[in-house]
C-alpha positions as CSV (number, residue, x, y, z in Angstrom):
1,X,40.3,-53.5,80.3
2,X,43.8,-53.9,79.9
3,X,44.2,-51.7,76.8
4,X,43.1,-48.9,78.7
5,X,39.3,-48.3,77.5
6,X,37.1,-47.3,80.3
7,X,33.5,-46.7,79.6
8,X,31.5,-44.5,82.1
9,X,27.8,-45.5,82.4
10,X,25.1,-42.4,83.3
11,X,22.9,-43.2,86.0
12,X,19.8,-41.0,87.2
13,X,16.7,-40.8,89.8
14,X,14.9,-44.0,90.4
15,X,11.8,-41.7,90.3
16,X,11.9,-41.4,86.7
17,X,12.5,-44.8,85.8
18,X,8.7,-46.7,84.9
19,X,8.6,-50.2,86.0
20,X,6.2,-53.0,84.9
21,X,3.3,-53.9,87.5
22,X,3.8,-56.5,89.8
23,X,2.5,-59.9,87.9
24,X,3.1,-58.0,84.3
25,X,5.9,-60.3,83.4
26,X,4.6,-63.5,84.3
27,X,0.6,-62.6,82.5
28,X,2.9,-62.2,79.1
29,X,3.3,-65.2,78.3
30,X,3.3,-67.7,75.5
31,X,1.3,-71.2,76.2
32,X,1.2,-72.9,72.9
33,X,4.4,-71.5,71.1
34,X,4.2,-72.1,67.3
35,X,8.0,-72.5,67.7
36,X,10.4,-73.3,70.5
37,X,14.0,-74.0,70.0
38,X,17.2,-72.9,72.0
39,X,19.4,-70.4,70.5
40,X,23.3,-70.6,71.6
41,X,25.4,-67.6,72.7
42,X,28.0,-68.2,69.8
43,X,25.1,-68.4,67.5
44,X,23.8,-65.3,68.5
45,X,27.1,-63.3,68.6
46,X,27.5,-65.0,65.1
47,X,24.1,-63.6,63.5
48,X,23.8,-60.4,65.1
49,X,28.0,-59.7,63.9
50,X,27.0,-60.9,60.2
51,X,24.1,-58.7,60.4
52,X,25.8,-55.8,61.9
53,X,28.7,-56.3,59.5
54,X,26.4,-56.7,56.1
55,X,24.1,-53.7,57.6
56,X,21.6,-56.9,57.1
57,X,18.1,-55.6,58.8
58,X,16.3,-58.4,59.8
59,X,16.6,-61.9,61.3
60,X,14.4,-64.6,59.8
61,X,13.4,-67.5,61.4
62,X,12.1,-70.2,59.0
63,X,12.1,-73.8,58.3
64,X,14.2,-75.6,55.9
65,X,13.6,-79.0,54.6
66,X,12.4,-79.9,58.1
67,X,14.7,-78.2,60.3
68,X,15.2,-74.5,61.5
69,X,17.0,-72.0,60.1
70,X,18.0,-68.2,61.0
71,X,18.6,-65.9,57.6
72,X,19.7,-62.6,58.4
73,X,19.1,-60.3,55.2
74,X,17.8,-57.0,53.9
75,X,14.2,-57.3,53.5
76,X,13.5,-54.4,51.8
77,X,15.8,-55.5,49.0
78,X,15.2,-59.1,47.4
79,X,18.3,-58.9,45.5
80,X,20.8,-57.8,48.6
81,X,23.1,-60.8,50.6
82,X,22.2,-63.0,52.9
83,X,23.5,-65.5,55.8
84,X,21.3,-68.3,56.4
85,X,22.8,-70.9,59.6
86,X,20.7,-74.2,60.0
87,X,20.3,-75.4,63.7
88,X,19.8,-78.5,64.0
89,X,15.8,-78.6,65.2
90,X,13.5,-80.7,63.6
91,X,10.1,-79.3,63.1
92,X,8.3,-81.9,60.5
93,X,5.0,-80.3,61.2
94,X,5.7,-76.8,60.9
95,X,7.0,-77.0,56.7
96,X,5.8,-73.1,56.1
97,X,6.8,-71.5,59.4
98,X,8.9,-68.2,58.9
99,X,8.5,-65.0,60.8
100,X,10.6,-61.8,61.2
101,X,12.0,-59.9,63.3
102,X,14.2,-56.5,63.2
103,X,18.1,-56.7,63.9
104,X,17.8,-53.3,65.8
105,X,15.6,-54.8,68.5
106,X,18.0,-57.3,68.9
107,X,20.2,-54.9,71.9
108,X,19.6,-57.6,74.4
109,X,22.5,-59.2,76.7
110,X,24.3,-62.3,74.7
111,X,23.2,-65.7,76.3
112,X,22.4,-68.6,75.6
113,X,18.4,-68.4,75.3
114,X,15.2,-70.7,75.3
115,X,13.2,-69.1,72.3
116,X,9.5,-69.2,72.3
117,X,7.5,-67.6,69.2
118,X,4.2,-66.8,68.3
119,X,4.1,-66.3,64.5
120,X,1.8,-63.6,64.1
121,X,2.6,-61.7,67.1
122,X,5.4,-62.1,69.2
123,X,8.9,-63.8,70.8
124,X,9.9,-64.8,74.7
125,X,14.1,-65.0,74.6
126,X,14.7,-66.3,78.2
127,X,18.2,-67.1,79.6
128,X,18.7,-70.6,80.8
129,X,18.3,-69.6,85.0
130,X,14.6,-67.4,84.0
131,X,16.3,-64.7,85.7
132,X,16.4,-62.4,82.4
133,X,13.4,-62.5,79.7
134,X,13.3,-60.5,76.3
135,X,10.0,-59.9,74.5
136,X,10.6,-59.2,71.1
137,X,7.6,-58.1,68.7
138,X,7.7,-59.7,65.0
139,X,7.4,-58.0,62.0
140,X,4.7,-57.8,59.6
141,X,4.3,-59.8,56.8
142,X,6.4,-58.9,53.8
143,X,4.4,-58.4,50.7
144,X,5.7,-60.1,47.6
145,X,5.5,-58.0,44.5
146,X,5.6,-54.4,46.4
């Protein structure tokens, strides 16, 4: 750049590399998502820099008198900070969702993505083109009291 920071990227062999078999992809797939939403580039460089900055753990999604809402906290800790952002998506018949996910799984390339969840097993974060597509497992549930 022009303040004089390289970076010097490793490669190696193709031969060791493991690639998906053909079709993989495209069977893992989610046809009746509990949730779908899109999720903003600025967004996503906003929660991931809040979480980094707060050492926050995990990103919850949940709803929020009817709308959705990403809280990025500490879940191990019910009395540590949090950052809650609203988006503005209505979901009237889905008053109880919330699922979680870890911020360390989170090392995917910032875009703008189309979000699709399953609540008890996992997420699809696709770019807008479907040239790039994350799948991101979601946590367990927490258990209250322990």
């Amino acid at each position: 750049d022009k303040d004089s920071f390289n970076i010097t990227y490793r490669g190696c062999d193709k031969s060791i590399l493991h690639y998906p078999e053909d079709g993989m992809s495209a069977a893992v797939k989610i046809d009746k998502p509990d949730i779908e939403f899109n999720l903003s580039l600025s967004d996503l460089q906003k929660l991931l820099k809040v979480a980094a900055t707060n050492t926050f753990t995990h990103l919850t999604i949940f709803v929020k008198d009817g709308k959705l809402a990403i809280k990025v906290s500490d879940r191990a800790n019910d009395t540590s900070n949090t950052g809650v952002m609203s988006l503005d998506v209505d979901v009237p018949d889905k008053p109880s969702f919330e699922c979680a996910f870890k911020v360390e799984n989170f090392k995917i390339i910032p875009m703008n993505y189309n979000v699709k969840i399953k609540q008890d097993s996992f997420a699809i974060f696709e770019n807008s083109d479907k040239t790039l597509r994350y799948f991101i497992s979601v946590e367990a549930e927490k258990k209250r009291g322990k």
